[in-house]
N, C-alpha and C positions, 0 to 999 in steps of 0.2 A: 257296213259301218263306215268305210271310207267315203261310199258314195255321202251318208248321211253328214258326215262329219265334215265335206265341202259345202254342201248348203248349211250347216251350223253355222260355218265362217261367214259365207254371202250375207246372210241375217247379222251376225254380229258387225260385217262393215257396215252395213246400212247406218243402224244401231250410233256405231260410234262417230260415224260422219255424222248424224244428223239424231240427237237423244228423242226428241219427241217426234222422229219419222212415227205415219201411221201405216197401217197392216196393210192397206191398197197399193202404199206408195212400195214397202218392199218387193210384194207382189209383184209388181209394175217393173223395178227395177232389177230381181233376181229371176222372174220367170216361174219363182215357185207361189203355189198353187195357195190360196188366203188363208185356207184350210190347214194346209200344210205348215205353212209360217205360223199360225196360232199353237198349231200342237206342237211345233218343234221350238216355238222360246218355251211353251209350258214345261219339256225334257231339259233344255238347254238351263231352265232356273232351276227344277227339281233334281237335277244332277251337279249342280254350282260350275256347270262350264260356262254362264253366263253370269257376272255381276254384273251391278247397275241398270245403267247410266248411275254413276255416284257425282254426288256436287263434292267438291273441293274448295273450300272459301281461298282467297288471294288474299295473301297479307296485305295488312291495310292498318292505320293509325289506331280505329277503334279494336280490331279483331287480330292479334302478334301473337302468333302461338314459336313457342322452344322447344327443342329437340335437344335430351340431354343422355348420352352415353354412357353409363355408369357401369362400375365394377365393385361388386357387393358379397360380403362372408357367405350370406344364406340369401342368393337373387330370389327364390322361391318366395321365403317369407316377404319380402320388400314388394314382389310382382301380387303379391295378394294382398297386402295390407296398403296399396296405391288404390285397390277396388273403390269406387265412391269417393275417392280422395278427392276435395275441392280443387280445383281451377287443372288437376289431372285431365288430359285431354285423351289420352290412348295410354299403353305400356303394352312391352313386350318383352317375354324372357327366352333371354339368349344363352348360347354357349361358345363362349370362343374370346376373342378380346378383350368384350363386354358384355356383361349377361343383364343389363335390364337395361332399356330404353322405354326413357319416358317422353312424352309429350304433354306440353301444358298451356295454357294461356298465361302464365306471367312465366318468370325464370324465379323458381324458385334453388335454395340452396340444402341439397340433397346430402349437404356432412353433417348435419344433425340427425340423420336417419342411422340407426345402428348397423354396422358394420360396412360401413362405404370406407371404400377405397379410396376413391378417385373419378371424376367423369374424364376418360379418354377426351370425349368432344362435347362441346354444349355451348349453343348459340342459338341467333335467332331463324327460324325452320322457314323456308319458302314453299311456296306450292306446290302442292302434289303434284305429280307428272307422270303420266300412262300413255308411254308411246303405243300408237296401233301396232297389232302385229301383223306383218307382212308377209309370215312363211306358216306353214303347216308341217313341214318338216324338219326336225333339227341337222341335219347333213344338212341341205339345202342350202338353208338358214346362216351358216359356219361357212360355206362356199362364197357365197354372195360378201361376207364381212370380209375375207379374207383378200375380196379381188378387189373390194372397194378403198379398203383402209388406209388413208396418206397421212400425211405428217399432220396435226393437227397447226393452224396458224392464226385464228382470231380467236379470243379472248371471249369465253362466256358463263355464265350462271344462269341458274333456273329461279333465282330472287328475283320479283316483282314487286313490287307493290303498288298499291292505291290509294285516292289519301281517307277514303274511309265509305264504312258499310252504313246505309239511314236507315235500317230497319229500323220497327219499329216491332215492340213485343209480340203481337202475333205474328210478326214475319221471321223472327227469330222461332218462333214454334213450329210453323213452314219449315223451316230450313228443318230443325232435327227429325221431324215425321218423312222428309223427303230426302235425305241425304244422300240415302244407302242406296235408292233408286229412285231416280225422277219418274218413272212413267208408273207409279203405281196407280190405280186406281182413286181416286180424289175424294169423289163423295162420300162416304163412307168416315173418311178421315175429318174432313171438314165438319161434318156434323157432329163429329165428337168433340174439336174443337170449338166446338161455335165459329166458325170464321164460314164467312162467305164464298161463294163461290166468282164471282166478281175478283173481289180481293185478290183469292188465289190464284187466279187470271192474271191480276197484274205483277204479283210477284214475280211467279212461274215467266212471263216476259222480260224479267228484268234480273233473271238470276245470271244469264253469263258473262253480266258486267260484273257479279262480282265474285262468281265462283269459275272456278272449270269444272265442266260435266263431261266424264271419260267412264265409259265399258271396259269391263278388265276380260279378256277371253283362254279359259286354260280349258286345252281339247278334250284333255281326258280326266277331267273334276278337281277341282283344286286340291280334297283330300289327297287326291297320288301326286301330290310334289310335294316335295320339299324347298324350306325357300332358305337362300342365302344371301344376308347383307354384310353389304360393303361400304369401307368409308373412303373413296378415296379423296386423298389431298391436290386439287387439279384447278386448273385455268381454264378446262374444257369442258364443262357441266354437259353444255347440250350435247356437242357430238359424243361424250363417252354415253348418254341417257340414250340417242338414236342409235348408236352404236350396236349397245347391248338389249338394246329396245327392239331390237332387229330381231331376236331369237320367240320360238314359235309359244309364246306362252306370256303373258303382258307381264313387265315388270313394273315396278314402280320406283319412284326419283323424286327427289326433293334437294335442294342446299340448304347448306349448313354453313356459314359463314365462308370458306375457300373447301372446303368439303361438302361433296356429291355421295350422299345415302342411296345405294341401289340392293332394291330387293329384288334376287333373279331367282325364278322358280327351276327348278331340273326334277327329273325322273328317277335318276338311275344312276351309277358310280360312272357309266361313260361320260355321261355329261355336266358331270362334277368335274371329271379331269381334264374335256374337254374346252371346259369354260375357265379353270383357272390355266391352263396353254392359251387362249385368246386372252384374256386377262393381263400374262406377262406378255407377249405380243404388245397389246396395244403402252402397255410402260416403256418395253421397247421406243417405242414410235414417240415416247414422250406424251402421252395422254394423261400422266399423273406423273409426282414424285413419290407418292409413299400409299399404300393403303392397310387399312384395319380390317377384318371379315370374323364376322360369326354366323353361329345358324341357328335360325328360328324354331324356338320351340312352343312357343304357345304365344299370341298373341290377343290383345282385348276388343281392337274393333279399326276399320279402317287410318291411316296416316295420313 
C-alpha cells in the first residue's frame, strides 16, 4: 500500500501542476504504466483520496461572495433551513467558537434568523487557496516546518480581485457542471445542455483567468479525517496558508478581511495536539495576534 500510495501522489502532482495534463503525458512524466494511471485515478476518485481539479472563481466586481461566522441557539436547525437558501453559496456546521458558516453571494444580515447570537467575523471572502502538498508523512512534514520557520516580515493576503467575470449564461452553466472537477468527461454534459462543443473549448481556455483550478489530495480518504478551522487574525495570510499547507493532506485558505480561514485535516488525537504545538509556535514567531478554532462537523459543498 505504501508502494501504491507513492505513485497516488506522482499522479496527483502531475494533476495539480497541470489540471487538464493527459494520461500519455503522466505516463511520460511518472514512469507509470497508462494502464496503471487509468486504474489508479479510477481508485484514487472511488476512494475520495483524489478531489478535483475544482475551479474556484477570483473575486471580481460582478462575482463577491461573504464568508460569515455565526454563533446560533439551534446551529442545526439554521445549517438546514440555509438548504436552497437564495444567493446561500455553501454553509457549514461547526462546534466550537462558531457553529454555522455560511457563504453567500451578497452579505446578507443573518440577526433576523432566530436565535443568532452574533457573527464572530463576517466580511468580503477571497479566493479559495489549496496549497500542494509536499510530504506523505506527518513527522516529516512537522520537521521540515519546524527547521524552516522565521520571523515572518512582509505583509500579505490571499484577497485578489479582478475587475470582472463576461460569462455569459451558458458559460455560467459551464462553470457549475465543471466546478467540482474540470477533467470530467464533456460530451455527455454538453449534450444535455445543448452547448457546443467549440464553445466549451473556448471557455475551458479561458477559465484560469478567472478562477483557480487546484486538486485537494488526502492519502487515506477524506472520510478518516477530521477537519479543523481556524480564524486567524494575521498580516501573514500566505506564509501561515504555505506554512500549514506544508502538512501531508491539502488544506484549504481563504481571507477574510485581516483574517485567514484555514481548514486543516488531521487523523488522530497525535496530530490534533501536534498541530495546535505548531499553531502556538508559529503565534510565537508572531504569525498572528489572536485566533478562533472550531471543528467541522458536516459541511454542504466546496468553499
Amino acid at each position: 500500500m505504501k508502494k501504491r500510495l507513492l505513485k497516488y501522489y506522482k499522479i496527483y502532482e502531475q494533476i495539480y501542476e497541470n489540471p487538464s495534463i493527459q494520461l500519455y503525458q503522466i505516463t511520460k512524466r511518472t514512469g507509470i504504466s497508462r494502464s496503471t494511471v487509468s486504474r489508479y485515478l479510477m481508485e484514487m476518485y472511488e476512494n475520495a483520496i483524489l478531489k478535483g481539479p475544482m475551479a474556484f472563481l477570483k473575486p471580481s466586481s460582478t462575482d463577491q461572495r461573504y464568508a460569515s461566522f455565526c454563533v446560533f441557539d439551534d446551529p442545526l436547525s439554521v445549517y438546514q433551513g440555509l438548504s436552497g437558501f437564495p444567493r446561500v453559496v455553501s454553509r457549514t456546521l461547526c462546534s466550537g467558537r462558531w457553529n454555522v458558516t455560511i457563504i453567500c453571494e451578497s452579505l446578507l444580515n443573518f440577526s433576523v434568523l432566530k436565535g443568532f447570537r452574533q457573527c464572530v467575523v463576517q466580511g468580503a471572502k477571497g479566493m479559495t487557496h489549496l496549497p500542494k502538498v509536499p510530504f506523505l508523512d506527518w513527522d516529516a512534514a512537522l520537521d521540515t516546518i519546524y527547521g524552516t520557520v522565521s520571523t515572518p516580515q512582509v505583509q500579505s493576503t490571499l484577497y485578489e480581485k479582478i475587475p470582472t467575470i463576461p460569462w455569459k449564461p451558458d458559460e455560467w452553466i459551464l462553470y457549475h457542471r465543471f466546478k467540482y472537477n474540470t477533467r470530467m468527461q464533456a460530451v455527455s454534459i454538453l449534450k444535455a445542455c445543448n452547448i457546443r462543443y467549440e464553445q466549451y473549448q473556448r471557455w475551458n481556455r479561458q477559465l484560469p483567468t478567472y478562477t483557480s483550478i487546484r486538486s485537494a489530495f488526502y492519502p487515506h480518504g477524506i472520510d478518516r479525517y477530521f477537519f479543523l478551522d481556524f480564524l486567524f487574525e494575521s498580516q501573514y495570510h500566505r506564509q501561515l496558508a504555505s506554512i500549514l499547507g506544508s502538512l501531508p493532506a491539502t488544506s484549504i485558505f481563504f481571507s477574510v478581511d485581516r483574517y485567514l480561514l484555514g481548514r486543516i485535516p488531521i487523523l488522530n488525537k497525535k496530530e490534533k495536539d501536534d498541530l495546535f504545538t505548531l499553531i502556538f509556535h508559529l503565534g510565537e514567531k508572531g504569525y498572528f495576534s489572536n485566533f478562533y478554532q472550531s471543528m467541522v462537523i458536516s459541511t454542504s459543498q466546496q468553499v
